[in-house]
N, C-alpha and C positions, 0 to 999 in steps of 0.2 A: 482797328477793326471794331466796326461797334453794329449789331443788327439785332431782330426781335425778332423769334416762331415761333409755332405754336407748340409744346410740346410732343401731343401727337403724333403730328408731321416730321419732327424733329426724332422722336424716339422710330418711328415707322422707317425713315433714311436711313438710320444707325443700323436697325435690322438687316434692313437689307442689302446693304453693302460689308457688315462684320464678317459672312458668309466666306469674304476671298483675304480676308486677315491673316497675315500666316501664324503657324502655332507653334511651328518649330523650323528657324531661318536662324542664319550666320549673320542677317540685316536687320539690327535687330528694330531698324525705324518700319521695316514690313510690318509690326507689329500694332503700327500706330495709325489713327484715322485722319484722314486731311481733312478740313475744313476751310472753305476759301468761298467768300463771295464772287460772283458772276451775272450779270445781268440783272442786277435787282432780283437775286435768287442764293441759296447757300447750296454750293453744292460739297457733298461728301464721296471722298475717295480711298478707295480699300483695295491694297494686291500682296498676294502674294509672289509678283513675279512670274506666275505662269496663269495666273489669269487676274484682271481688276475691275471692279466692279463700281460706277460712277453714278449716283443718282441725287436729284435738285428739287430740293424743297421750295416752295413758298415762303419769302420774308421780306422783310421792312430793314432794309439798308441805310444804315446813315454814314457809315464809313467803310471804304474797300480793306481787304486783308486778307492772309491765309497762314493758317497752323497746323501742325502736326501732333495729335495728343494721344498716349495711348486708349486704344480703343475699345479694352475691355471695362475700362474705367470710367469712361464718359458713358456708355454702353448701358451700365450697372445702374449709374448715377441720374442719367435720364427716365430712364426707364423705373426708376420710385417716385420721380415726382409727380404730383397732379395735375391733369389734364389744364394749363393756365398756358399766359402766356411765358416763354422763357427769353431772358435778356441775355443775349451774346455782347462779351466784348475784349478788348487786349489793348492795350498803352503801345502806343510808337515805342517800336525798338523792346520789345518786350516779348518775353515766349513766357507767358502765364495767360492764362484763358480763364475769364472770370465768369461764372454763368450764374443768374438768379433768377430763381420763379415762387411767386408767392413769398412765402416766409424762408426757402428753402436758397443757400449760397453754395458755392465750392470753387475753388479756385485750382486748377490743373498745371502742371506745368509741364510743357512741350516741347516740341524740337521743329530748328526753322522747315518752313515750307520748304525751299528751295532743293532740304536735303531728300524730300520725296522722289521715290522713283516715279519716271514721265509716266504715264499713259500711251501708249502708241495710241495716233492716229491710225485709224484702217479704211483706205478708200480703194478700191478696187472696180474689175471689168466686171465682178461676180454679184448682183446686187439681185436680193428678190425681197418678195412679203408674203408672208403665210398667215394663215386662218389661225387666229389662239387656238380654240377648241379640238382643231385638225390638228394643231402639232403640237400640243398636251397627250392627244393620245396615241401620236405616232412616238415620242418620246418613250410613256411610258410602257407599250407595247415592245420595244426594242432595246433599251437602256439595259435592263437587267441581265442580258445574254452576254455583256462583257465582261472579258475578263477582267479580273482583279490584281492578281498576280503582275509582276514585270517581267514576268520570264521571254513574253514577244508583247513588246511594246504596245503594236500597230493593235493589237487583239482589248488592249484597254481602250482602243475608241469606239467611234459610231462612225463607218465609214457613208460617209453623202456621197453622190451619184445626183448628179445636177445634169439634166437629158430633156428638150424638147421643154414641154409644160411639165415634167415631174422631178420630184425632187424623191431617190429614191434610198431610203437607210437603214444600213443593215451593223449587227451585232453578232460576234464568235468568242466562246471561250474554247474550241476543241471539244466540247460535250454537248451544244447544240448551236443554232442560228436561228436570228428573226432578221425578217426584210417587210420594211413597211413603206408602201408607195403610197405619197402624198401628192397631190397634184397644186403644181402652181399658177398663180392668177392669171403670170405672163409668160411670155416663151424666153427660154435663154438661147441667146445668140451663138453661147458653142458647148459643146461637151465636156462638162470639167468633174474633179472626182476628189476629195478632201477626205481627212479623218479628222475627225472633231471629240476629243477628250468627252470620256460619259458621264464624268462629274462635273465637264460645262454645261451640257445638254440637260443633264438631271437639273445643274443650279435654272438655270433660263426656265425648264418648264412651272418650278419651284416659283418664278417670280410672277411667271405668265397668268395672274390670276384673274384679270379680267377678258374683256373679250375684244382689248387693242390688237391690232394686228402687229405681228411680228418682225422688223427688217433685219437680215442676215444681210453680211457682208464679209467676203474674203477678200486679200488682200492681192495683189498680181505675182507675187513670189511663195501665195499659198502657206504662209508662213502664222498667218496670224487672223481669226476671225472674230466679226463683232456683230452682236444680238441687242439690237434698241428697242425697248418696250416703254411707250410714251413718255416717262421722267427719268427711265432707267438704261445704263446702258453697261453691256458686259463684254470686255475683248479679252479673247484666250488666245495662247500658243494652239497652235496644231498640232498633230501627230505627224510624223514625218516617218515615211516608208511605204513598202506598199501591202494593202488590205489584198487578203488570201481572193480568188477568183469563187465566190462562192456561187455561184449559180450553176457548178457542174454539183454541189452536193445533195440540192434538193433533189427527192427521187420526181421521176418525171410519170411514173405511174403507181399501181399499188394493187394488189392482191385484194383485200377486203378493207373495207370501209365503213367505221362505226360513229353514227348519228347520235349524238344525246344531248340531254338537258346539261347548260356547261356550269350552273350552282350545283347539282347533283352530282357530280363529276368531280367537283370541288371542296363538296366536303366528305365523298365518301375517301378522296386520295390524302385527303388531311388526318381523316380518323385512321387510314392503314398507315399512314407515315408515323404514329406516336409507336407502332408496335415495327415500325422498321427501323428505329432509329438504332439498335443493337441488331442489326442484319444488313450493316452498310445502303440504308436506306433504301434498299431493293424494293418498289411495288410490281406488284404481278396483274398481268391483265389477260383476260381469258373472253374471247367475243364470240358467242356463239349464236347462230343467226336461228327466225325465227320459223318454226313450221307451219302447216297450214293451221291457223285458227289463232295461233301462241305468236306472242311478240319476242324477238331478239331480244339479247339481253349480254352484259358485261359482266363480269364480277371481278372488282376489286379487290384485292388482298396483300397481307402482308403477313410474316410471321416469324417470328425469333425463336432459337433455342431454350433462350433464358427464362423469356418471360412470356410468351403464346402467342397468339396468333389472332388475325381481324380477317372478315371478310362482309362483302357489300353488295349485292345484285339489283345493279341498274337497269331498267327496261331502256333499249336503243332498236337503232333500226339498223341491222347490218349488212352492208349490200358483199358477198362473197362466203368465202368457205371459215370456217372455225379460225380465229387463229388466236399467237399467243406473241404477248411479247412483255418484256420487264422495264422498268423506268426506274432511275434515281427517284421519287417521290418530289423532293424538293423544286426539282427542275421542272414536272408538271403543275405544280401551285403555284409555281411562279408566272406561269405562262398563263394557267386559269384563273388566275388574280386579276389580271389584267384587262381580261378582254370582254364588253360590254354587251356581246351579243347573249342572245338566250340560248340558242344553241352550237354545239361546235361540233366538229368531226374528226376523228382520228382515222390517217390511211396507215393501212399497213402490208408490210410485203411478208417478210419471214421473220421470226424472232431476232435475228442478229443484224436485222437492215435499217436506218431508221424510220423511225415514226414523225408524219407530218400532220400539224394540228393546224388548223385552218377555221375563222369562225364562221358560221353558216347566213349566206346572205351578206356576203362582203369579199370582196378579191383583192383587195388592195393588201394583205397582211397572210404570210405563211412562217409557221415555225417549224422546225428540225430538230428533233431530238434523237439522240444517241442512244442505245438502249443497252441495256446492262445484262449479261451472260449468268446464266443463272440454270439449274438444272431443274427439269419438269418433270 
């Protein structure tokens, strides 16, 4: 094995495939980075067995080979040296990888290629391409509504909905939901429905940094999916089981309806969250609509025994009668983190029903929040 890259390219590869290294495996070569020429190319290969991450740099090949080295140490050692170029190379019959740039040597010693785990091919009936932009922000609009825990599996993914021209994904931890319809270039030929891991979904939009379009591909046994973004390519395990039928949760109408600015909204539920953090992070919302001449208005609040209380009054526009309802605080930041429009809307029915945030000037995306019993 003997080739030359540029360090850069070289440390930028390393990045972005370290990502699916395992941290704590019983295998312990999951731990190690593959390096193997292809095409007058180096590519590097990183799994941890439930997902692997493949991407191919730019180089100057003079001899074929492939090694296995671990990868926080190449990682380390890459990544100090100066921007030059770097000489790769390895002696027949040899697992020591000798790299030099500039003044800078080290020599690694590794484990055969051979003993890497494969990479599944994934070629499947299910094949689309999505807009980067468009699902960067469908990603991170939905991602953070999954569960964490493994108490139900299915509730740790992002269940996709592949339907006509849309591609449609939704997120549940049992304390709220988001669904966000994406529309695809082309039509799918039949109706198919996957979960996909939210820490594949998060890595992919994590990579998706420019503005190449994105190919998805599942496999025909639904077992396994892959994300190619121009040099890059990432196949995960799926979730297997079935996602809760959520479209009977969203309320399908609402009692009053509160309009406001969604930065104003976002930092007054930030300031009541520091004084709800010792009151089980209870915010209080209070909407009361506007009379002839006076504009509606909100007021935010929170307040603890221990330590006092915050409160906030938002001007909004509220379409129905007074109402009241309480939110985990965290779960609303989360959701108004997220969302790029200037204005959002909160519907609400009765204090104990949930609340549906939806951003103003866009249908494609609703969230559900759960709301917390609390006495008035």
């Amino acid at each position: 094995m003997k080739l030359s890259c540029l360090q850069e390219n070289l440390n930028r590869g390393l990045n972005i495939v370290q990502r699916a290294v395992a941290t704590r495996t019983t295998l312990p070569i999951t731990t190690n980075v593959l390096l193997a020429t292809e095409q007058s190319r180096l590519k590097l290969v990183a799994t941890n067995l439930e997902m692997a991450i493949t991407c191919w740099i730019g180089a100057m090949v003079d001899e074929e080979g492939a090694i296995t080295v671990p990868a926080r140490l190449i990682g380390e050692f890459v990544a100090s040296l100066p921007q030059d170029k770097v000489e790769i190379s390895m002696a027949p019959n040899s697992r020591t990888l000798h790299l030099k740039c500039a003044r800078y040597e080290a020599r690694i010693s590794g484990v055969d290629a051979a003993d890497f785990p494969p990479v599944p091919s994934v070629e499947g009936n299910i094949s689309v391409k999505l807009e980067a932009d468009a699902f960067r922000q469908a990603v991170r609009q939905v991602v953070f509504a999954a569960a964490v825990e493994d108490a139900r599996p299915v509730l740790t993914g992002v269940d996709a909905m592949f339907e006509d021209k849309l591609l449609t994904l939704a997120a549940a931890d049992g304390f709220r939901l988001a669904v966000f319809k994406l529309p695809l270039e082309s039509e799918i030929s039949e109706r198919a429905e996957v979960i996909i891991p939210a820490k594949t979904l998060a890595e992919v939009e994590r990579l998706a940094v420019d503005d190449e379009p994105i190919e998805m591909m599942v496999n025909p046994g639904k077992s396994q999916i892959l994300f190619r973004i121009k040099n890059v390519e990432l196949v995960s395990q799926l979730v297997q089981g079935t996602f809760p039928k959520y479209g009977q949760l969203i309320p399908q109408s609402y009692k009053t309806r509160i309009t406001l600015d969604t930065q104003q909204f976002l930092r007054a539920t930030r300031t009541a969250t520091i004084f709800a953090r010792d009151g089980s992070g209870i915010v209080r919302l209070i909407a009361s609509p506007g009379t002839e001449g006076t504009a509606g208005k909100i007021t935010v609040s929170a307040r603890s025994e221990e330590i006092g209380e915050d409160t906030c009054e938002l001007d909004a526009v509220v379409d129905g009668p007074e109402a009241k309802i309480a939110f985990n605080g965290k779960y609303l930041i989360d959701v108004l983190s997220v969302l790029k429009e200037q204005q959002v809307s909160l519907e609400v029915t009765t204090p104990s029903s949930p609340g549906v945030i939806r951003p103003v000037g866009s249908d494609n995306y609703v969230h559900v929040v759960m709301p917390m019993f609390v006495q008035w």
